[in-house]
N, C-alpha and C positions, 0 to 999 in steps of 0.2 A: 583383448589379447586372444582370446578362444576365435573371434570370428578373424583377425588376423593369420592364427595360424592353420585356421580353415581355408581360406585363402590362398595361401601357402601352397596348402600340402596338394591342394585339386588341383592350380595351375600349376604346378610340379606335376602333378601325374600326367596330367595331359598334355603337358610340353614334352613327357618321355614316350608314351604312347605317338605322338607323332614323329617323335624323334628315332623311334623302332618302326614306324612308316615312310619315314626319309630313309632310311638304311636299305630297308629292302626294294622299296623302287630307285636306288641307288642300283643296287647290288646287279638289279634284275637288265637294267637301262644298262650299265657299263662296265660291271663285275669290276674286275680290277687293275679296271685297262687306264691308258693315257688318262680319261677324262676324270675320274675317280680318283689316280693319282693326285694329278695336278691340283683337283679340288682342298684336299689335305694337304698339299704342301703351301697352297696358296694360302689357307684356312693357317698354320699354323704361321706364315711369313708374314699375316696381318696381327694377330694374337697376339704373338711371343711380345714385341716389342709393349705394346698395349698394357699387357698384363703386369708387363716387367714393372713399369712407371706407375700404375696408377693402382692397382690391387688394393693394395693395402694403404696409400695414400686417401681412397674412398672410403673406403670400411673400417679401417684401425684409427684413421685418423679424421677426416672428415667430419662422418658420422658423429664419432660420441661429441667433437669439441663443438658441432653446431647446433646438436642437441642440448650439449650444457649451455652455451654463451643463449639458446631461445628464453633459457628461464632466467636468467640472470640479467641479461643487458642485448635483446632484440637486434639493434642498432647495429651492435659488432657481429652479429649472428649473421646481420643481410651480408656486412664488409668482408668476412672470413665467405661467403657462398659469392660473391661476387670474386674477389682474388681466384678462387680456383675454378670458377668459370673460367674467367678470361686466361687463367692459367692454360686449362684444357686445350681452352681453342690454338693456342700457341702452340702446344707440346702436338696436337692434332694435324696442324698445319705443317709442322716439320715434319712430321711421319708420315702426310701423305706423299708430298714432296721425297721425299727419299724414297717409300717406295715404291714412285713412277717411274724416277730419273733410275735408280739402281734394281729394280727388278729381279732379272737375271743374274746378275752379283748376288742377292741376296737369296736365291732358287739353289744356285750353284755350292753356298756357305750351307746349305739348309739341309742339301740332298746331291750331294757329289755324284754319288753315281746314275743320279737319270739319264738315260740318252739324249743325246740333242732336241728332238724332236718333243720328248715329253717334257725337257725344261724349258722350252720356245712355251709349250704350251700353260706350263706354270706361273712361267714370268706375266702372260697375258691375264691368266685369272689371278692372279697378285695383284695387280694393277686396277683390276676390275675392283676388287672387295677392299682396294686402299681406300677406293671414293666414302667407302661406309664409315672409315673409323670415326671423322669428325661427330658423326651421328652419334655412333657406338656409344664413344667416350661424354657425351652430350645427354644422351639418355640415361644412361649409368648414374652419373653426377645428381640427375632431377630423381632418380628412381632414389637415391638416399638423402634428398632434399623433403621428399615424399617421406622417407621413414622416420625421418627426425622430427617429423611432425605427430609421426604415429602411424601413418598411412602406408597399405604394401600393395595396392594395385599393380602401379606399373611394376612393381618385381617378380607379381604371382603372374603378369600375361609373355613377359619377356620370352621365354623358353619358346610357348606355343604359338609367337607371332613370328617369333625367326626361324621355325621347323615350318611355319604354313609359307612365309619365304621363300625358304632352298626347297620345298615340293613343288610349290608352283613355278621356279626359274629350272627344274629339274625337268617337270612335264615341257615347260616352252623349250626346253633345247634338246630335249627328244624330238618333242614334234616337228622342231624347225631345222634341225640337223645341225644345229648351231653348240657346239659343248659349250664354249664362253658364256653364255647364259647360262650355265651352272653357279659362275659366282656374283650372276647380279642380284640370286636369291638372297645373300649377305645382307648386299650395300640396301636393295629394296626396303627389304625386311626394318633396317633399321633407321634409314629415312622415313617410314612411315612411323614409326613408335618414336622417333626421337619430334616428328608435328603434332604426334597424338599427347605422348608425355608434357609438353608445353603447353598446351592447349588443355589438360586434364590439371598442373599444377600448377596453372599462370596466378589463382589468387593467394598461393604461397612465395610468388615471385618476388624478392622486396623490391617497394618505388622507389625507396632511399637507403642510404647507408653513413653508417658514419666514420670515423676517420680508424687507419690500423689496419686495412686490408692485408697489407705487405706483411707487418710484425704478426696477422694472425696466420697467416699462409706459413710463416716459417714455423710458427709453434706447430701448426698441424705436422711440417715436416720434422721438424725436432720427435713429436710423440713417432713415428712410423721410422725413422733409421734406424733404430735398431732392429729390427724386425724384417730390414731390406735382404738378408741372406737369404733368407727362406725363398722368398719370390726367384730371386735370382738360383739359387741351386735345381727350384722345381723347374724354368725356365730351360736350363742348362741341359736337366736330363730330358725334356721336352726335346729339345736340339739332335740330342746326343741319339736319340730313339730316332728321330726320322733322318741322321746322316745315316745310321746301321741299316736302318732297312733300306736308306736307298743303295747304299755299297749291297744288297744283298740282290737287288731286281724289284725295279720299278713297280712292279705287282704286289712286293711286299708292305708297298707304304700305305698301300688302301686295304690291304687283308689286316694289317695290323689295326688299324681302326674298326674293321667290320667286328674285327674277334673281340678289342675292347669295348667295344660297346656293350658285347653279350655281359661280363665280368663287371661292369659297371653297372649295369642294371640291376644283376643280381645283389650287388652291395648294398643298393639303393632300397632294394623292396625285401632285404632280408637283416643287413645288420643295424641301418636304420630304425626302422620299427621294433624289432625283437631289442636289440642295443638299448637306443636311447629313452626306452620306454620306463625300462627300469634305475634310467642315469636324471630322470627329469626333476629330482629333489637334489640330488647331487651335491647343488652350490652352496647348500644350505647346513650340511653336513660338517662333523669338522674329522680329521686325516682317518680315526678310527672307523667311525662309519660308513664315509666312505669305501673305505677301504673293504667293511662288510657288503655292503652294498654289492660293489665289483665283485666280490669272489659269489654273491647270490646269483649275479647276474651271467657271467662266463658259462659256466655248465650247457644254461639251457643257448646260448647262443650258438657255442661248438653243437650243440645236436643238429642244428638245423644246416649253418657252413660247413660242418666235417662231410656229411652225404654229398651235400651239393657238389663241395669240389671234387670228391671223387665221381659223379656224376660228367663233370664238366671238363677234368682229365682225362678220364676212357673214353668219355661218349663226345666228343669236342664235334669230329667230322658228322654222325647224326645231327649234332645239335647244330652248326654250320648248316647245314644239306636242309633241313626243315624250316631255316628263316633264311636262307638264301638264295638256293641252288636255284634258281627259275633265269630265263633270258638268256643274257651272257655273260650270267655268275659259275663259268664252267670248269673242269674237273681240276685242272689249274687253281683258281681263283678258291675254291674248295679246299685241297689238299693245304695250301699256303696258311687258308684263315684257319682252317683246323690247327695247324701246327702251334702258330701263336693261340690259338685259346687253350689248345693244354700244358701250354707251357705259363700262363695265366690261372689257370685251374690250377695248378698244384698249390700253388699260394693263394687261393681264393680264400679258405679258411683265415690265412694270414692279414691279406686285404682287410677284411670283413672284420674281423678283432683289431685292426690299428685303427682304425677307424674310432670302433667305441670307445679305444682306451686313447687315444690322443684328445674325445672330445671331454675324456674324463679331467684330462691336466686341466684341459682350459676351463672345465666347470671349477676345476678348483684352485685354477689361478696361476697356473703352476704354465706357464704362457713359454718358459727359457725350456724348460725339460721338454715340454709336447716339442718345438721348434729343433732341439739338441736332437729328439727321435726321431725326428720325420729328417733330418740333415744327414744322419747316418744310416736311415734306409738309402736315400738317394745316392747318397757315395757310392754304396753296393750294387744299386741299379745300373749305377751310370758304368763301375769297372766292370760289370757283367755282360754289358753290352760290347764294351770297347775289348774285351778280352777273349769274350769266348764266342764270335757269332762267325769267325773264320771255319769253324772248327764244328760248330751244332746248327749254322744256318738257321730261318726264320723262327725255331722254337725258341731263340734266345731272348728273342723280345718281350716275350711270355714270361722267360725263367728269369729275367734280367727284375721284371715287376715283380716277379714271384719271392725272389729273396732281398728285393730291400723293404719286399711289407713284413715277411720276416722278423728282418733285422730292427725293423718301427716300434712293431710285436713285443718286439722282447726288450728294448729299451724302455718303451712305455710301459709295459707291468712291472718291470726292475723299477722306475722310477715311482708307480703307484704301490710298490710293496706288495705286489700279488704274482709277480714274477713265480714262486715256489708252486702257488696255486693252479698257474696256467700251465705250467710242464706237468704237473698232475693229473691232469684232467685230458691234456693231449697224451698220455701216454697209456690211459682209460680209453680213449679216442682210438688208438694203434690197433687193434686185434677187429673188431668191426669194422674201421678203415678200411686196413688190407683184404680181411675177407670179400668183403662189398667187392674192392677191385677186380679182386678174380674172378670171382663169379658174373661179373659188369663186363670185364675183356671175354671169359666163355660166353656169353650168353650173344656179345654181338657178333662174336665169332658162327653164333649158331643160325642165328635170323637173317634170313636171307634179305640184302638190299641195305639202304643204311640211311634210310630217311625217317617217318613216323616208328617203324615197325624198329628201325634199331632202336631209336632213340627209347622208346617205351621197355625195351627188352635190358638196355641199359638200368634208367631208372628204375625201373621196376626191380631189378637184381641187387641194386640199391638198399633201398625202399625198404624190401623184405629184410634184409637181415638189421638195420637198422627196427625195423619195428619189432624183428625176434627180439634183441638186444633190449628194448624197453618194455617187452614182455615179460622178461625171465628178471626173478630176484637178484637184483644188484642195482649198482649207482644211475645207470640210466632210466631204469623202472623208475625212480627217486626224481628224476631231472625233469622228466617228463609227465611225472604225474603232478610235479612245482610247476612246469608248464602252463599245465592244463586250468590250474586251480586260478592262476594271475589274468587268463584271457578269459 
């Protein structure tokens, strides 16, 4: 298990480190013109439908019953991996088919307001990265045919072989002047892992099976409907985010991506590791302990997410301008991603806390409440967007994220019984927050320019009162010196 989750975590990291090197030779290649665009809407017109159908059909379902039926009765194990293959190739073939033939219907449902010119261009690289799904969904299926064995190869290289994809179809249509080779990185990328993955699990392939494919297929479906809301609602507000930024300017659908990347990563390398570090007995626990456990763990996570996002609300355009601004990532393309990342940063703390406390439900079983929190963030996401982006333009996308992690936030600690705990500790959080802020807004107001030199003048303004704050006798002295003692 240790060299498993060794595995893991390296080709994770290195799938994100390229995937912050896709970004910026992104940014630099075509800032947040047509080709950028199109990229993301084409990216999310192959996805959505994808995701929709088989997410949790692979992982909630698949997964545990072919893992159970290996120990028990092999035979029915091959029968139930053979049905959802051949299921795959079906549901794959319909989806590419549709979307060749409807393309542009499906650009148009996606992203209303592009211009003609940039939805011609969308419809083409949709078309382009349809050819991938067969693979997509093909490689997916063997990568947890792999795991029910015990094996996580092909899911520790995934990330890093489809980021070294869209770089190298990125460099060939820079240098060829060709944008359309932006989305054969996709289809490449996953044609070669979906030959590699067969050819890597072919002696877990079964030569035989025995009878029940069909009755095993539906049981897998029977475990996964109830759980089909969630896919569909995250789907939805997936939709709902790129028709808003297209109604807002076609610039905004690729700024909105550059900005969530930054807020993504940040969750990844911060409530991850500080989070689940102290959640990884969890399941083992019973509600009281648990429940110690979470209120031991919260304090020290807000130290680290409370700075950041006030980091990441004030200083958004620094922090933009230092991983972007190069090429024809220009003051346009700037101003835009900056808006949605602080409008992302204000709920970055929030993000960052739903996070540990949804993966809390699930440690402990509690699968209906995590699903009821995360279903009423998204209602809020999704009326935030549709209600207020006439009215606040591009930050909405930001703020619209901002308050259904919120809303997740608070559902999930209400549901883990720590709900009391966390408005205590965020209201501990409030007077160094604020202060941070202002001092974070004077300070880039003082430093001339707004790249390295803001960004450091920012943080830095941060930083300091935060570290005064865990100086001086009181509760963060206390949070921080628990910190210190656990790492």
């Amino acid at each position: 298990m240790r060299d498993a989750v060794r595995r893991l975590v390296l080709g994770g990291l290195a799938g994100k480190l390229l995937g912050a090197l896709r970004e910026v030779l992104l940014a630099a290649a075509y800032g947040t013109g047509a080709p950028a665009t199109a990229a993301r809407v084409a990216q999310t017109g192959t996805l959505v439908p994808v995701d929709l159908f088989t997410a949790d059909v692979l992982s909630a379902g698949f997964l545990p019953l072919h893992t159970e039926l290996l120990r028990t009765d092999p035979s029915r194990a091959a029968s139930l991996f053979r049905a959802v293959r051949a299921g795959a190739w079906v549901l794959s073939a319909l989806l590419v088919a549709v979307l060749l033939v409807l393309a542009r219907p499906v650009v148009d449902l996606l992203a209303p307001g592009l211009d003609d010119a940039t939805a011609t261009t969308s419809a083409r690289f949709l078309q382009v990265m349809a050819c991938g799904v067969p693979s997509y969904l093909q490689f997916s299926l063997l990568g947890y045919l792999e795991m029910s064995h015990g094996g996580f190869r092909l899911s520790s290289v995934r990330a890093t072989v489809q980021n070294v994809g869209m770089i190298a179809s990125l460099g060939a249509a820079w240098a060829l002047g060709e944008p359309v080779l932006l989305a054969s990185g996709f289809t490449l990328a996953y044609l070669a892992l979906h030959a590699w993955g067969a050819r890597s699990v072919r002696h877990l392939l079964p030569t035989a099976a025995g009878a029940g494919g069909r009755e095993l297929a539906l049981r897998c479906w029977r475990r996964v409907r109830p759980l089909l809301l969630l896919p569909v609602a995250l789907q939805g507000s997936v939709v709902t985010e790129r028709v808003v930024a297209s109604l807002l300017g076609d610039h905004v659908v690729a700024a909105v991506d550059y900005a969530r990347f930054v807020a993504a990563t940040g969750v990844n390398l911060l409530a991850v590791p500080l989070g689940l570090a102290g959640l990884a007995t969890l399941s083992g626990l019973g509600a009281a302990a648990a429940r110690e456990r979470l209120v031991a763990v919260l304090p020290g996570l807000l130290l680290v997410v409370v700075p950041s996002s006030v980091v990441l609300t004030v200083g958004a355009a620094p922090v933009v301008r230092v991983l972007y601004a190069r090429g024809a990532f220009d003051a346009t393309s700037v101003a835009t991603s900056a808006a949605v990342l602080t409008g992302l940063g204000v709920g970055f703390w929030a993000q960052s806390c739903a996070y540990v406390l949804v993966k809390a439900l699930n440690a402990a079983g509690r699968n209906r409440a995590a699903v009821a929190s995360l279903l009423a963030g998204l209602a809020v996401t999704v009326a935030v967007n549709v209600l207020a982006h006439p009215v606040l333009g591009p930050v909405t996308v930001g703020l619209a994220a901002s308050a259904g992690s919120v809303v997740t936030t608070a559902a999930a600690a209400r549901a883990l019984g720590v709900g009391a705990e966390l408005g205590r500790w965020l209201l501990v959080c409030a007077p160094p927050a604020g202060l941070a802020a202002v001092l974070a807004v004077l300070a880039g107001r003082v430093v001339p320019g707004g790249g390295w030199a803001g960004l450091v003048a920012v943080a830095g303004s941060v930083a300091l009162v935060w570290a005064v704050a865990c100086a001086l006798p009181g509760p963060w002295r206390r949070v921080a010196a628990g910190v210190l003692r656990r790492s």
